[in-house]
N, C-alpha and C positions, 0 to 999 in steps of 0.2 A: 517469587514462588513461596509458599508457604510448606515448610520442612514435617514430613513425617506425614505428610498425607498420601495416599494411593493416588494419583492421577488418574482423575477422569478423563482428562482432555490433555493430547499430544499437540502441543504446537510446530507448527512442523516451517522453519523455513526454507521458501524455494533455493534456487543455483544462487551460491551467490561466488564474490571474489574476494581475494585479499586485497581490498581498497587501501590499507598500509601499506604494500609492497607493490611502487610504480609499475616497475620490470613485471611482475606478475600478471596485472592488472592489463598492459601493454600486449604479453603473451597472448590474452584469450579475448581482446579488442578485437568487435567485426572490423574486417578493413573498410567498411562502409560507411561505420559510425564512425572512423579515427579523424575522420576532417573535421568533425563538429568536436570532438576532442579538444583538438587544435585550436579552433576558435574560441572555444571557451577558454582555455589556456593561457591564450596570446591574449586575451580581453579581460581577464581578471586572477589578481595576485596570486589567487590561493586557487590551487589546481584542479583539474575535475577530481582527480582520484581521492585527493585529500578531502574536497568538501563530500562527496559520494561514502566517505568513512567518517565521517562528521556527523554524516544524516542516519549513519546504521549505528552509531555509540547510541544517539536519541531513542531510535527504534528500540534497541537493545534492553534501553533502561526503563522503555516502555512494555516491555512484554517481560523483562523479572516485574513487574508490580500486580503482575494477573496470579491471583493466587488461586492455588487449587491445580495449575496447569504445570506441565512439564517441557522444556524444550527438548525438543528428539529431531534425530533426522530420521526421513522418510524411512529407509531400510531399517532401523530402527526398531519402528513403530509393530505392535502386536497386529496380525490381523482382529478384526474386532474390535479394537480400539479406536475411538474419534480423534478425528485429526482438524486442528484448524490450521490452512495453508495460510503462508500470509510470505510479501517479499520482505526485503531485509531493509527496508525506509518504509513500513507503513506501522500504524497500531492496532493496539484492541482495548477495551475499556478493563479495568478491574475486575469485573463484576460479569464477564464471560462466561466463567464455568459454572458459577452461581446460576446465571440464565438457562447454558445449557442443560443442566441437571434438568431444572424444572419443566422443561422440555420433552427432551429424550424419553426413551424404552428403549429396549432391546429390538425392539420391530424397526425402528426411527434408521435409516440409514441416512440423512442429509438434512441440514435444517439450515436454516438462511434467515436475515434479518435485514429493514432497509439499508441499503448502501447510501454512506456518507463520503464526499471526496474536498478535500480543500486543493483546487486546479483554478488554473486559466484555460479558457478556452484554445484547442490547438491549432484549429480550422474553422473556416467558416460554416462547415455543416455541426462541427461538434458546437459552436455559441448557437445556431438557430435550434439544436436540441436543449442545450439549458435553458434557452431563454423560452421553448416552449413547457416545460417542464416546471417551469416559476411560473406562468400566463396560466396553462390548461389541469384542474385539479384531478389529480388520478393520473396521468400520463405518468406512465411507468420510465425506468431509463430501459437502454438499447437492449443490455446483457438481462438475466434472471438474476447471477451473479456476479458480483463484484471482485477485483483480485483478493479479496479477505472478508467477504461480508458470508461467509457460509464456513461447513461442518460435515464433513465426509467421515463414513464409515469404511476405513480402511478393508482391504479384501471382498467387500460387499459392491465396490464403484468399481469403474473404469480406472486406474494408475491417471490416466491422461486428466481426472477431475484433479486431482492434486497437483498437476505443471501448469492447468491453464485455467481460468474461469468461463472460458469461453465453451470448453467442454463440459467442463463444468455446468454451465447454465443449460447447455441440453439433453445432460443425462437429467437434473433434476426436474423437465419440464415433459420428460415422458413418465416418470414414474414420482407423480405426483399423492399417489397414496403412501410412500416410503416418505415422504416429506414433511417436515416442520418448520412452521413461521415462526418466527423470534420478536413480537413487537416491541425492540429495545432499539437503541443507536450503538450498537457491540464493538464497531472498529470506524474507522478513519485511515481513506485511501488517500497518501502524504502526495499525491503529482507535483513534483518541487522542479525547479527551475532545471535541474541536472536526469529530470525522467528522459527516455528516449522521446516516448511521446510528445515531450515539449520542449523540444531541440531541432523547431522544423519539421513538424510531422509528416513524412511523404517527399521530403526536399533531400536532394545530395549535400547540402551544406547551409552553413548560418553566419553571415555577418557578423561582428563586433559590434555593430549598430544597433541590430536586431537584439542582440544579447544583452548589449547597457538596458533596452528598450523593455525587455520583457522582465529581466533583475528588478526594474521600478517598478516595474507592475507586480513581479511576487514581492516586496515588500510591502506596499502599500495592502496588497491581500491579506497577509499576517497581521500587518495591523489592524484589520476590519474585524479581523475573527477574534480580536479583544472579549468581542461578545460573541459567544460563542453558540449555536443554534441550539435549542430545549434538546437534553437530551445528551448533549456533548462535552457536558462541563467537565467531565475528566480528562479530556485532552488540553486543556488550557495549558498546564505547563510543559506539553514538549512545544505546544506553537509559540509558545515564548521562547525554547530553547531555537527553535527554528528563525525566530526573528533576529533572535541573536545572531544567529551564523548567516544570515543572509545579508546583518551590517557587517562583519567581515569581507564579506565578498567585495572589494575594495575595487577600483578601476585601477589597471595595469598601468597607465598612463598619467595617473595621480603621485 
C-alpha cells in the first residue's frame, strides 16, 4: 500500500478463517468437506490448515504491493466507495487502482476485466470448456465474472455481488450501461490443489492416490507458468512462491 494517499479502491476480503489456529479452523469445517480434510491430512506432511495459511501469507503479500488501494472489511467500506472482492488465496496485479481510475466516473457502478485462473481442470465438463476456449476464438468463460476479476460500487449493487461472482455476473449483465471493461490482466484466480473445487468436485471424498495424482499435476503446472502468459508478468513471483510450497507438500509416507 502506498502511505498517505486517500484510497480510491477498498479491497475487500471475503469470509475467511484463522488457518493458524487448527481447533478454530475445525470449528467452522462443513462436516461434509471434513473427509477430504482427512485425506489430505493422512496423504501429506504438512496439513490442510497449515498449507491453506501458507497460500493466504502469499496472497497477503500480494495485495500490500497494490498501491493506491486500502484493505477493509466489507462493513467497513463507505457507501460510494469501490470495492474490489477477492478471496484470501487469490491476487491482483500492482497496477489495479492505476487501471481503475482511468476507468471509473461517479456514473461507473461495476467495471470488470478478462479473467485469468492458473487451475486444473475439476471435471470432465470443466476440461471440454477450457479446451473449447483455447480451440474456438471469442468463446467467453461460463460466469461474466470471475471471483476477483471485477469492481463494485458499494451501496449502489446488490450486498450478494460482493459474497459471490456468480451474483455478481448477473447484476452486471443487466445493467450493462453502469459498466466498465478493463482491457488489462488485473488479477489471477490462485485454484491450488487445497481449493474446494479441486478436492473432487461434486464427490463425498478423495483417495490418497487421487491426491499424490493431482499434487504432480499442480506442480508440474507452476512450472509451466515459468512463462507467464502476456499480460501476467507481475504474478511471477507469488507462482514461484507457490512452487515452492507445493515441494513442501511432502508424501506422508516418505
Amino acid at each position: 500500500m502506498t502511505p498517505g494517499l486517500t484510497p480510491p479502491l477498498h479491497i475487500c476480503v471475503r469470509r475467511t478463517v484463522d488457518w493458524g489456529d487448527e481447533a478454530a479452523f475445525r470449528a467452522q469445517l462443513n462436516p461434509a468437506f471434513s473427509p477430504k480434510v482427512d485425506a489430505f491430512n493422512s496423504t501429506f506432511r504438512l496439513p490442510y490448515h497449515a498449507f491453506r495459511q501458507e497460500m493466504r501469507e502469499i496472497a497477503q503479500a500480494n495485495l500490500e504491493q497494490v498501491q493506491g488501494a486500502v484493505l477493509s472489511k466489507w462493513e467497513e467500506v463507505p457507501d460510494g466507495a469501490l470495492v474490489a472482492p477477492v478471496d484470501d488465496d487469490d491476487w491482483f496485479a500492482p497496477q489495479l487502482v492505476e487501471a481503475i481510475q482511468a476507468a471509473a466516473n461517479h456514473e461507473v457502478l461495476g467495471l470488470y476485466w478478462p479473467q485469468s485462473a492458473i487451475e486444473l481442470p475439476i471435471n470432465n465438463q470443466h476440461r471440454r470448456r477450457l479446451l473449447l476456449r483455447r480451440l474456438i476464438p471469442g468463446l467467453g468463460p461460463r460466469w461474466f465474472c470471475a471471483t476477483n476479476s471485477y469492481v463494485i460500487r458499494k451501496g449502489s449493487v446488490d450486498p450478494s455481488c460482493f459474497t459471490g461472482h456468480v451474483a455478481a455476473s448477473s447484476w452486471f449483465q443487466q445493467n450493462p450501461e453502469r459498466i466498465r471493461v478493463v482491457h488489462q490482466r488485473l488479477s489471477l484466480h490462485n485454484r491450488s490443489l487445497a481449493s474446494i473445487t479441486s478436492l473432487n468436485f461434486g464427490k463425498p471424498s478423495i483417495t490418497p492416490a487421487q491426491l499424490r495424482r493431482r499434487c504432480r499435476a499442480y506442480r508440474r503446472l507452476y512450472r509451466r507458468w515459468h512463462r507467464v502468459p502476456p499480460g501476467l508478468e507481475w504474478c511471477l513471483p507469488f507462482l514461484q512462491q507457490m512452487e515452492v510450497l507445493m515441494a513442501r507438500l511432502q508424501d506422508s509416507e516418505l
